[in-house]
C-alpha positions as a Markdown table, in Angstrom:
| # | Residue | x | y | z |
|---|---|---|---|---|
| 1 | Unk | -7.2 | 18.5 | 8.9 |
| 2 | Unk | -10.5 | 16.8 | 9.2 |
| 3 | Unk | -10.0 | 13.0 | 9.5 |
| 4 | Unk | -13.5 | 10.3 | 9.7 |
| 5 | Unk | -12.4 | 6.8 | 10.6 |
| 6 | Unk | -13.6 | 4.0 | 12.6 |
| 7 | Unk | -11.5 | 3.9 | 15.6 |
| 8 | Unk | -12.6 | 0.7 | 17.0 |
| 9 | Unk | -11.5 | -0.7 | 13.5 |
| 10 | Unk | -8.0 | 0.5 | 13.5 |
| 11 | Unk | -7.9 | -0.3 | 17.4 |
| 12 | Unk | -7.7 | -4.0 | 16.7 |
| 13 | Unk | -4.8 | -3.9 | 14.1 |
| 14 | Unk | -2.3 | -2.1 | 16.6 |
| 15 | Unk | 1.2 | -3.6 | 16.6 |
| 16 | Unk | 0.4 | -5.3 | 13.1 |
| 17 | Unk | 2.7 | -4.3 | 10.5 |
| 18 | Unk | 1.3 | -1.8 | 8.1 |
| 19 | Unk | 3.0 | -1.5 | 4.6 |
| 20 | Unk | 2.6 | 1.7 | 2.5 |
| 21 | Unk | 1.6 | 2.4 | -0.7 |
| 22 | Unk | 3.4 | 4.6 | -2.7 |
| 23 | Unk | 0.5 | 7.3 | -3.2 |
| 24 | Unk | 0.1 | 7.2 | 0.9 |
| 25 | Unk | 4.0 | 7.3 | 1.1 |
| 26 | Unk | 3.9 | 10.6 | -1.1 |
| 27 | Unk | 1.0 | 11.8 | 1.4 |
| 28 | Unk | 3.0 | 11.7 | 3.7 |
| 29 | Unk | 6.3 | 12.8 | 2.4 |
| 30 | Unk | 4.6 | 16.1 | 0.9 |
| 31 | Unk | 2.2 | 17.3 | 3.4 |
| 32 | Unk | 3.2 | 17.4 | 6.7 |
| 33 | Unk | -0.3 | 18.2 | 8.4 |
| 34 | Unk | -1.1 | 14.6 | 6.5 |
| 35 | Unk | 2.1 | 13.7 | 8.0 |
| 36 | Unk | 1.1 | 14.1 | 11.7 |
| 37 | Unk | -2.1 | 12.9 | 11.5 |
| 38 | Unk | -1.6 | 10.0 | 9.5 |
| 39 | Unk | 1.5 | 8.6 | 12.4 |
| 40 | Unk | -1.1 | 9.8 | 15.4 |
| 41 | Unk | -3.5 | 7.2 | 13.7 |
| 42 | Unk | -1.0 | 4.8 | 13.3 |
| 43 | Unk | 1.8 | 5.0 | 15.8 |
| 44 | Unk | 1.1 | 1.7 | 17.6 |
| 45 | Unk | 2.0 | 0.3 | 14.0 |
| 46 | Unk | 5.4 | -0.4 | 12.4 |
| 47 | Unk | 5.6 | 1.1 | 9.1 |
| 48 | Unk | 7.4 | -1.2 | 6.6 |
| 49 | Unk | 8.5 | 0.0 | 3.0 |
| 50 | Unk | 7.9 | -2.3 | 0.0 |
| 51 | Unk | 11.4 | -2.2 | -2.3 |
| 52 | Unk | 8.6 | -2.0 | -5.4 |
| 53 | Unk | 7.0 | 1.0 | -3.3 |
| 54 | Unk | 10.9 | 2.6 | -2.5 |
| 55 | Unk | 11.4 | 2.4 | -6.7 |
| 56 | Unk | 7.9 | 3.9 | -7.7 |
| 57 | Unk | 8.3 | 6.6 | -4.7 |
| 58 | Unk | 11.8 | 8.0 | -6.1 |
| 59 | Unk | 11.5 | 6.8 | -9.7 |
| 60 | Unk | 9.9 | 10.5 | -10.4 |
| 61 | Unk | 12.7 | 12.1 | -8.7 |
| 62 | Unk | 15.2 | 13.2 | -11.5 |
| 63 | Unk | 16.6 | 16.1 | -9.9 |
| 64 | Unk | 19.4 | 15.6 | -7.6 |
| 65 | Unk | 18.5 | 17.6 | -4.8 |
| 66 | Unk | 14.7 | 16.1 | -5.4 |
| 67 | Unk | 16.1 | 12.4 | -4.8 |
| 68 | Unk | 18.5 | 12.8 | -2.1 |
| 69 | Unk | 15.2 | 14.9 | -0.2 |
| 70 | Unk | 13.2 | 11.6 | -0.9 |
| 71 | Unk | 16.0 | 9.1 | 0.2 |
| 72 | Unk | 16.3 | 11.2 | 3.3 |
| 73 | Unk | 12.5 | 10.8 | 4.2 |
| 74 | Unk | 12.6 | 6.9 | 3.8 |
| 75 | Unk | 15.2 | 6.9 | 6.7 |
| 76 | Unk | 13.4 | 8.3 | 9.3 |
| 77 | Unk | 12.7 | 6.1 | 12.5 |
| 78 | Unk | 9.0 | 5.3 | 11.7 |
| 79 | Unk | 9.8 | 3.8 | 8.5 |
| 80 | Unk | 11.6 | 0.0 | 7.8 |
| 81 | Unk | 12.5 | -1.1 | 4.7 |
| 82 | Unk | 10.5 | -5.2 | 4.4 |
| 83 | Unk | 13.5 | -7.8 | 3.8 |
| 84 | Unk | 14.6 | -8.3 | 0.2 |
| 85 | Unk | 16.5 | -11.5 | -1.3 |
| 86 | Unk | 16.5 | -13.6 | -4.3 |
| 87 | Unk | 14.4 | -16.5 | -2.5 |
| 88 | Unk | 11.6 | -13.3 | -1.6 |
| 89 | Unk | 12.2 | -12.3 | -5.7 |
| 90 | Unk | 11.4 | -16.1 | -7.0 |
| 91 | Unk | 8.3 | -16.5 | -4.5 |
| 92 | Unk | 6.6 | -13.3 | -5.6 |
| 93 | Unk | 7.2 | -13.2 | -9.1 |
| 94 | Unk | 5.9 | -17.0 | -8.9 |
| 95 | Unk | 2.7 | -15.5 | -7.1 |
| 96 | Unk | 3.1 | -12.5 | -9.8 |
| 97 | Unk | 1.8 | -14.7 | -12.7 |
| 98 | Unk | -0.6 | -16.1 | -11.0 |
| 99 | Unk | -2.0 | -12.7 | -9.6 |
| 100 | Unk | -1.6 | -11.4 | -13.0 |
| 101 | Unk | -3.6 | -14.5 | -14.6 |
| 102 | Unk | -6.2 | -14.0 | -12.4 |
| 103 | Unk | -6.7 | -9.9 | -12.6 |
| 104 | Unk | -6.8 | -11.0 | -16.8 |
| 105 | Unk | -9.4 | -13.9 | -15.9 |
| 106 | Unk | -11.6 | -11.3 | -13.8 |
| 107 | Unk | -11.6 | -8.6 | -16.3 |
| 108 | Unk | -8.7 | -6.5 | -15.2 |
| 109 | Unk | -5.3 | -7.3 | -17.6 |
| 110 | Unk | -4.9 | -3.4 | -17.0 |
| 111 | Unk | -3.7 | -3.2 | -13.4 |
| 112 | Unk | -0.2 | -1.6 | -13.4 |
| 113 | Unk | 2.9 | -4.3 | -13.4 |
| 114 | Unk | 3.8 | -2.5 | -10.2 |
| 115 | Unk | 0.9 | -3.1 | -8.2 |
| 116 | Unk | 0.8 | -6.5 | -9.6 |
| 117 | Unk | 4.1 | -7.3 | -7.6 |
| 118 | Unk | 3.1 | -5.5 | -4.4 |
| 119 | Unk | 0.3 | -8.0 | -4.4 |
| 120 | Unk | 2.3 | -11.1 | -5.4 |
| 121 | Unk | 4.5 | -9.8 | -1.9 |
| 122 | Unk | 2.0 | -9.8 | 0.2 |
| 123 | Unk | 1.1 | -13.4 | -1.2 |
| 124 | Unk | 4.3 | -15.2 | 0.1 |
| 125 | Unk | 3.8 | -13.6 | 3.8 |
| 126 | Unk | 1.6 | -15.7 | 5.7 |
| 127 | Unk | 1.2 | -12.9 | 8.8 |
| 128 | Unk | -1.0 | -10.6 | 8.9 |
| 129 | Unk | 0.9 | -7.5 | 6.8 |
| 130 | Unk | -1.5 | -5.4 | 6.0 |
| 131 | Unk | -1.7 | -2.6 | 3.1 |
| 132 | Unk | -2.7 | 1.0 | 3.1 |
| 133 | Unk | -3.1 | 2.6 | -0.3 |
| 134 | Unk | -5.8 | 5.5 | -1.9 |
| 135 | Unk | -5.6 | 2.8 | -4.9 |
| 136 | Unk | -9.4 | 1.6 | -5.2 |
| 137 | Unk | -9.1 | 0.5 | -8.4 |
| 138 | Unk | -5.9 | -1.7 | -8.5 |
| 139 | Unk | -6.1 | -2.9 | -4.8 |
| 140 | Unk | -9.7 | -5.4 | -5.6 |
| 141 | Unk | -11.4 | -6.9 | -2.7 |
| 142 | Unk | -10.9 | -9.9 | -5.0 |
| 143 | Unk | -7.9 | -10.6 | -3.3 |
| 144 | Unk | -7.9 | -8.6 | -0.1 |
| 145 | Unk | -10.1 | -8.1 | 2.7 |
| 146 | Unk | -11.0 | -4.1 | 3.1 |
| 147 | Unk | -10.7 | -3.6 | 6.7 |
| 148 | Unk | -11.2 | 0.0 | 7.5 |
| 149 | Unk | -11.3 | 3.1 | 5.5 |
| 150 | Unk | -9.8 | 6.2 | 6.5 |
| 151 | Unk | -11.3 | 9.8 | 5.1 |
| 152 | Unk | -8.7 | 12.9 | 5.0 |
| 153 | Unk | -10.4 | 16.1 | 4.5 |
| 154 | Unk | -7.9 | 18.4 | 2.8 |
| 155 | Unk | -7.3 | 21.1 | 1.0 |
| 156 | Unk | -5.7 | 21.7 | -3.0 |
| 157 | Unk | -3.5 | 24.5 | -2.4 |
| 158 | Unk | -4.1 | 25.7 | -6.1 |
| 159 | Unk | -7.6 | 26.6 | -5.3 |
| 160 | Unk | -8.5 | 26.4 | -1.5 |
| 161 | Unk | -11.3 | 24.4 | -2.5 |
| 162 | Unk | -11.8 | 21.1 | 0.2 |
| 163 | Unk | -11.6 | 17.1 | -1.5 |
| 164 | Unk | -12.2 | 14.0 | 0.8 |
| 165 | Unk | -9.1 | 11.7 | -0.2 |
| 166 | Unk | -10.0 | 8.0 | 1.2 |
| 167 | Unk | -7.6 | 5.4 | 2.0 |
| 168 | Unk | -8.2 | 2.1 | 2.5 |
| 169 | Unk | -6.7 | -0.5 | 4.7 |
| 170 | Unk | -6.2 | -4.0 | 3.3 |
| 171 | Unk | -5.2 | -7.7 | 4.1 |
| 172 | Unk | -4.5 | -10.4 | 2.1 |
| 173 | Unk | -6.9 | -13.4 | 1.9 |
| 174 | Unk | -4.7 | -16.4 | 0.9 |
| 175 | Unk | -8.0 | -18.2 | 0.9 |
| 176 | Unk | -9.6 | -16.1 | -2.0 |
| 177 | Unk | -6.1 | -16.6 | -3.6 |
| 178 | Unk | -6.3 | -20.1 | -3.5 |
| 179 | Unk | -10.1 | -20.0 | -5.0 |
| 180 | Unk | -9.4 | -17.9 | -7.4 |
| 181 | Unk | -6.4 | -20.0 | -8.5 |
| 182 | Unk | -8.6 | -23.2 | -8.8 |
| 183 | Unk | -11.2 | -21.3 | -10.9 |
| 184 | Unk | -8.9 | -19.9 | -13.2 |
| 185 | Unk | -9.6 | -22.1 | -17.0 |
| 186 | Unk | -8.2 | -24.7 | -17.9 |
């Protein structure tokens, strides 16, 4: 597997704590070339799992075996689950409407309820967590800082035919939360 990325990008963010998306997480969890390459790239990195990202990564899983498989593959070593309390829940659904009002106030009341909370998350942490998803649309630079993307060069195995599948690595501005707060209307 082809991979294009900036490595003097990605060098400066080693140690930082990287948080998954779910499609990344399903990457991962489903290809296992992906799989290698993807923990080469960022094994200086602890992976932490969003409890939003743990719900929409099993949610599909209706099958017994299907879910237990998928529980099994969150507990590996690489991968921490982030700390989850009532005081966290209050904080982000608080940033949650807020986020939400200002997606609506931008044009965008259709982001997904899911990746509105991932967001609000990342909104009560004031270190520098940062995000990998192959979410372009739902993820804006309106409220994150696009660091670095990563290109994957694989393969559909229905037809052999190559896709590029680019992910992109994110961090929260708290500062273009705070502007876009003050700017919502009255």
């Amino acid at each position: 597997m082809n991979v294009y990325y900036d490595s003097l990008k990605l060098g400066t963010i080693k140690n930082k704590y990287l948080v998954l998306d779910t499609n990344v997480l399903s990457s991962c969890s489903s290809d296992v070339e992906y799989y290698k390459v993807f923990f080469e790239i960022f094994k200086a990195n602890p992976i932490l799992i969003d409890p939003i990202v743990k719900l929409e990564f099993l949610r599909g899983a209706y099958k017994e075996q299907t879910y237990k498989e998928k529980n099994k593959f969150l507990t590996i070593e690489k991968f921490f689950p982030m700390a989850d309390h009532q005081d966290i829940y209050k904080r982000m659904y608080d940033n949650a409407f807020n986020i939400a009002r200002i997606y609506s106030h931008h044009g965008r009341s259709d982001v997904p309820l899911g990746d509105i909370l991932i967001t609000a998350r990342f909104g009560i942490y004031k270190d520098d967590r940062l995000f990998l998803t192959e979410d372009m649309n739902d993820f804006l630079t309106l409220l994150f800082d696009r660091i670095s993307i990563i290109t994957f060069e694989k393969i559909r195995n229905k037809d052999k035919s190559e896709y590029l599948e680019h992910t992109q690595l994110l961090r929260f501005n708290h500062k273009k939360y705070e502007d876009c707060l003050k700017n919502l209307p009255e």
